[in-house]
N, C-alpha and C positions, 0 to 999 in steps of 0.2 A: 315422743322424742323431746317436747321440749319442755315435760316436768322429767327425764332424766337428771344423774346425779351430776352428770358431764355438761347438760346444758345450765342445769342450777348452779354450778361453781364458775360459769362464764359469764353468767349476769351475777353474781357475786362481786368476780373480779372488774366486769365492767362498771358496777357500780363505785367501787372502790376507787377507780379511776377516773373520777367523774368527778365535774364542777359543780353538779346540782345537788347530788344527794344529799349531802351533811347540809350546805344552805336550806334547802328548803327542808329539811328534817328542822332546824333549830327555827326556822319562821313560822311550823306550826306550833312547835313549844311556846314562841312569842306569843302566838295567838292565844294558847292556851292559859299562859302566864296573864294576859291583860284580861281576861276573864274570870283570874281569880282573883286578884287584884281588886278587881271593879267592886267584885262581888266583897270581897272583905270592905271593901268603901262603906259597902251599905249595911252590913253588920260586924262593924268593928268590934263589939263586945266579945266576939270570937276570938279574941288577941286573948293570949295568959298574960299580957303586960302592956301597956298602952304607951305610945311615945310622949315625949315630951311637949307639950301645946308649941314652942320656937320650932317644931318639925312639921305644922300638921296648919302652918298657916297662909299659905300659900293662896291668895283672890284668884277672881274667876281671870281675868287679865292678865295675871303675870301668870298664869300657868297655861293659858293658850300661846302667849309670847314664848313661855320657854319651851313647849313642846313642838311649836313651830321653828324654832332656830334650832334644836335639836333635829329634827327629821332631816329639814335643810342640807344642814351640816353634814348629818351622818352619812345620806345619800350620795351628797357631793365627794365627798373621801371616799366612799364607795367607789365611786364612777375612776377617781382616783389610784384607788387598789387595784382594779382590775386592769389597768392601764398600764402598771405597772408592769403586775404579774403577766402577759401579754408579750408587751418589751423583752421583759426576761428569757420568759420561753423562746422568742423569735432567735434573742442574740445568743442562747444555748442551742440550739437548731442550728444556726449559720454553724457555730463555731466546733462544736463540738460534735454534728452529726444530729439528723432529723429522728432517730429511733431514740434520745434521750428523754424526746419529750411526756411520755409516758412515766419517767422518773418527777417531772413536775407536775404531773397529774395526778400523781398518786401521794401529792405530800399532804400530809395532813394537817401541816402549818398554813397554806395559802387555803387549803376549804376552810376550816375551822375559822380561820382570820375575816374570811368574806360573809362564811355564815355570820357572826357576831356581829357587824355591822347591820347586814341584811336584817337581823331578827332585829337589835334595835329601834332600828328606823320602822319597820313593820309596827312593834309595842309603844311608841310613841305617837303613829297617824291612830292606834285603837285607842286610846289613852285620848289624846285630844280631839275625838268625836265625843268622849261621855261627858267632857267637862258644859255645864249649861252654865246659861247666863237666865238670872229674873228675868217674868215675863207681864203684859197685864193680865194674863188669863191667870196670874196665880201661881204660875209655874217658879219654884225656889230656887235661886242658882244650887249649884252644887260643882264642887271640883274632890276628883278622886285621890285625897291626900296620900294615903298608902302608894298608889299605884305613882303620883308624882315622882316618890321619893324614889323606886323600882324604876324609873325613867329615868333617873339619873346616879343611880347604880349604875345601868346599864352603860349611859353617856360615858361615867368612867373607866369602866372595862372596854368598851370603845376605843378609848384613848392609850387605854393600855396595850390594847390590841394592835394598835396602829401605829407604837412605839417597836412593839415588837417587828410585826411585819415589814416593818423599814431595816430592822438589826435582819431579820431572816432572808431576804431577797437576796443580798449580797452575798450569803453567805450560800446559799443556793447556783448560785451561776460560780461560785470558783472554781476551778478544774482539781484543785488537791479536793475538796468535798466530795463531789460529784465520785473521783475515782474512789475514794475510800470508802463511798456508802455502795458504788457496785461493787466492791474487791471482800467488802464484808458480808454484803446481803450473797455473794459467790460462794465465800467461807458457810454460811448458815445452811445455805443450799444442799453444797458436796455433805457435812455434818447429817444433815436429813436424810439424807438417801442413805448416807453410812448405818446412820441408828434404824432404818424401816428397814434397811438388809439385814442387820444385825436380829430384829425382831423375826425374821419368817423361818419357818425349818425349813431344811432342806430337803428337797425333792428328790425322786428320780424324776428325769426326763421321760412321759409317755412319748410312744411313738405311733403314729396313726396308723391301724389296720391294713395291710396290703390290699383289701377290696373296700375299702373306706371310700363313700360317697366326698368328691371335692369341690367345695361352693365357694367362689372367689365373690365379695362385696367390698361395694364404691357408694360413696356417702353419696354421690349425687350433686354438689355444689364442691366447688373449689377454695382456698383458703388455707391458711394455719392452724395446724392440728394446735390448737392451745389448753385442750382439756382432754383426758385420756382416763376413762374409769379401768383403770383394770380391776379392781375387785369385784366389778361387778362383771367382769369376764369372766374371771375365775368361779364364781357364782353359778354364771351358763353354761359354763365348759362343765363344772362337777354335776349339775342337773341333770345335763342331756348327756353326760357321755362323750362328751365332744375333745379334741385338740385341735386350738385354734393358736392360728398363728398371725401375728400382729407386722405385716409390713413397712409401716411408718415409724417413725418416731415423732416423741413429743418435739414442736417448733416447728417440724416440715411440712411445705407445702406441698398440698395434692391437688390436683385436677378433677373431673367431676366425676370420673370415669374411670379412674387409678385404682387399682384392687387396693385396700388398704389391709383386709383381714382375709385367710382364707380358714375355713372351717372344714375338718374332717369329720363325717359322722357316718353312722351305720345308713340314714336317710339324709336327706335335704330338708336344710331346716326349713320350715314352714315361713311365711309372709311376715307373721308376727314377731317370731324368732327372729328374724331378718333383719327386723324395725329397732327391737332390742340391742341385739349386736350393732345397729350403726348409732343409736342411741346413746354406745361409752365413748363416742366422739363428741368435741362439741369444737369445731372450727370456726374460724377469725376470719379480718384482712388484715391482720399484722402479729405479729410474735410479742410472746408474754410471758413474764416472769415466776409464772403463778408455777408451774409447772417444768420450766425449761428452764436448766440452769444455765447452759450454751450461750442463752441471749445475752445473760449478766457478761461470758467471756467474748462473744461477737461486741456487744458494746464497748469495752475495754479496750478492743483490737481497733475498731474504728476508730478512738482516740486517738489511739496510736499513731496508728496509717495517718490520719490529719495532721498530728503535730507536726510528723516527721516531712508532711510534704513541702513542696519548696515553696509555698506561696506563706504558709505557717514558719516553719523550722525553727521547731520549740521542742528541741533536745531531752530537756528536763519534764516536760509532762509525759513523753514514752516513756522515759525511764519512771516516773512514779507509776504508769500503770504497767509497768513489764513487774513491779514491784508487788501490785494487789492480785496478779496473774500469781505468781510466783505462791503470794502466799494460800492461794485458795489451790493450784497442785499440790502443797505441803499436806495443805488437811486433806487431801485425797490420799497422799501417801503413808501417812501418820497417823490419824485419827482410826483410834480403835482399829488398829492393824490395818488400815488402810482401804481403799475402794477395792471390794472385790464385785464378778458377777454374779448374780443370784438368778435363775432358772425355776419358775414355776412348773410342776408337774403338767398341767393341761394347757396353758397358756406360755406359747414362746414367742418370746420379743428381745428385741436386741437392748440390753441394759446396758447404763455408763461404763465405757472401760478408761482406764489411763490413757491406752493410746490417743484413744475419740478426745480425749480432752487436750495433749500435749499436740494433736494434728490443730485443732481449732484456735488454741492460746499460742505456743511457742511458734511452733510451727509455722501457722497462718502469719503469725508478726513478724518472719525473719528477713525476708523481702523488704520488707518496710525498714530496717534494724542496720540490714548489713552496708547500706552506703554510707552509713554516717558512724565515725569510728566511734562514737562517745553510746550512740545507742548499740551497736552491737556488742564491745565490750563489756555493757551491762550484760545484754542479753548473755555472751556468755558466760557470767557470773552468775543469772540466777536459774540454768541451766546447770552448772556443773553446781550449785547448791544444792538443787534440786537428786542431783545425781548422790551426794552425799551422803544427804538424807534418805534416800530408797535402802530396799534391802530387795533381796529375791529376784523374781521375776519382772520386780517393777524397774530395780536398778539396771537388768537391762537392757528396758524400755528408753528410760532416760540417755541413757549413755548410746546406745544406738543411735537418737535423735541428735547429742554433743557430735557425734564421729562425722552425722551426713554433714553437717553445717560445717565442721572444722576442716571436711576437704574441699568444703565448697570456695 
């Protein structure tokens, strides 16, 4: 179960979301970098070009001095950075709702920025263990010029690093950002599922055998379905014969004991088989983006809902997210003829439809929308846009949704 493909793509994502990984990935490079460094110290002739001797003159003393107030430093703005970023997250949390924080955990502006420090300061305490002082026993001073110079490369990319991260924090907690980086990663989302529906042929729907053996399976722990293999359903299903039917969806949570799949076959799949099938799950204790495009629209709605409440009553940041809602039902309705469902032959599960998505965005924020005349007016502006833009079936999906609210 847990070299499955559903559990590898959830420590994938958890890594991704994570404060350590890129840190400590770039502090073993540190280490690895002071190593060759050191090593080029002691046979410089390995250079195709040698520096200029005003580079390479550095005494045993001023280069313990400078690699001591370089670690210092680096450490202390470190201690600095993190402090920050912390603050940040907290006052994104209070303000905008606790499930955004996963959006500052996964920026790769605050890892990258911390790692770089981190490795620094790592390459500088390696660096200023090699530098020696004369001794009487004979022993020659020696300071690792190369590598001095590599420590204060570093110091400046440091600096640089720490010019940025001071422009990037800011820009991280705005609420126009925030919305526009979930209303687009929204956009990229619905685009995905369009283009992998667009890739699959279509099916007939199998239908399980009237005396077909029926095996209901539960993962056995509770949580967020955050990872969902179906190919590799599809896989078991064409193997053995089977039609399986998938009762969850991606983002829900289930209980330990919640049939999530039920399986029709001619026999009972075996213990193994069993293991395999709950194996294309890999659940959470919280919803993720990796998979679930909903959460991108749940997040946006909780903006909402906050702005609008009366201890906030900030008009204009619902309207910017009724605006990135808006535009990620377009590319449902639009992009490459729009969101349709698609039906695997052996594997049935409930796929994205329009309505699932207008009940979750429109829908779920009109409560929130209709006491305040400046947010509902939007609303029903990007609502009957919405409507304009449809054709088919879909237009009237939309317009049914315009009708319930307009006699409301």
């Amino acid at each position: 179960m847990f070299g499955s493909r559903a559990y590898i793509l959830k420590i994938a994502q958890d890594v991704r979301s994570s404060y350590w990984f890129i840190p400590s990935t770039l502090v073993v490079a540190a280490l690895l970098l002071s190593e060759l460094t050191q090593w080029i110290d002691h046979n410089p002739d390995i250079l195709p070009v040698a520096l200029p001797d005003d580079f390479l003159n550095t005494q045993v003393d001023g280069a313990r001095q400078t690699l001591a107030v370089i670690a210092q430093s680096i450490i202390g703005v470190t201690g600095v950075m993190f402090s920050i970023t912390m603050v940040a997250v907290s006052f994104a949390s209070g303000n905008f709702g606790p499930r955004l924080i996963g959006n500052f955990m996964r920026d790769r502006g605050n890892q990258i920025s911390l790692g770089l420090l981190i490795s620094a300061f790592v390459y500088s305490l390696m660096i200023l263990r090699a530098v020696q002082s004369s001794g009487a026993d004979g022993l020659e001073s020696f300071v690792p010029q190369y590598s001095m110079l590599m420590a204060l490369l570093l110091t400046l990319v440091s600096v640089g690093t720490l010019i940025y991260f001071l422009h990037h924090i800011p820009e991280t907690i705005n609420v126009s950002n925030i919305s526009a980086a979930l209303g687009r990663r929204l956009a990229r989302g619905i685009e995905r599922i369009i283009d992998n529906h667009a890739e699959r042929t279509p099916e007939a729907e199998v239908q399980p055998e009237k005396n077909a053996t029926e095996t209901e399976l539960s993962l056995g722990r509770a949580g967020y379905i955050q990872q969902l293999d179906l190919a590799g359903l599809f896989e078991l299903a064409e193997e053995n014969d089977w039609v399986i039917h998938v009762a969850v969806e991606i983002g829900s949570f289930v209980s330990m004991y919640e049939t999530v799949l039920t399986v029709y076959s001619a026999s009972a799949p075996t213990a193994d088989q069993c293991d395999s099938l709950c194996s294309s799950f890999a659940v959470g204790e919280e919803q993720t983006e990796a998979q679930d495009i909903t959460f991108m629209i749940d997040q946006l709605v909780e903006m909402l809902a906050r702005a609008l409440s009366p201890g906030v009553n900030d008009p204009f940041t619902a309207l910017n997210c009724l605006n990135w809602l808006r535009n990620g039902i377009s590319v449902a309705l639009q992009y490459k003829g729009g969101l349709a469902p698609v039906q695997r032959a052996r594997v049935q599960y409930r796929s994205l439809t329009l309505q699932h998505l207008l009940n979750i965005s429109f829908r779920a924020a009109a409560p929130y929308c209709m006491p305040d005349k400046m947010a509902r007016d939007h609303w029903m502006f990007c609502v009957r846009s919405l409507m304009d833009a449809a054709t088919g079936e879909h237009k009237k999906t939309v317009a049914k949704l315009l009708e319930e609210f307009e006699k409301a």
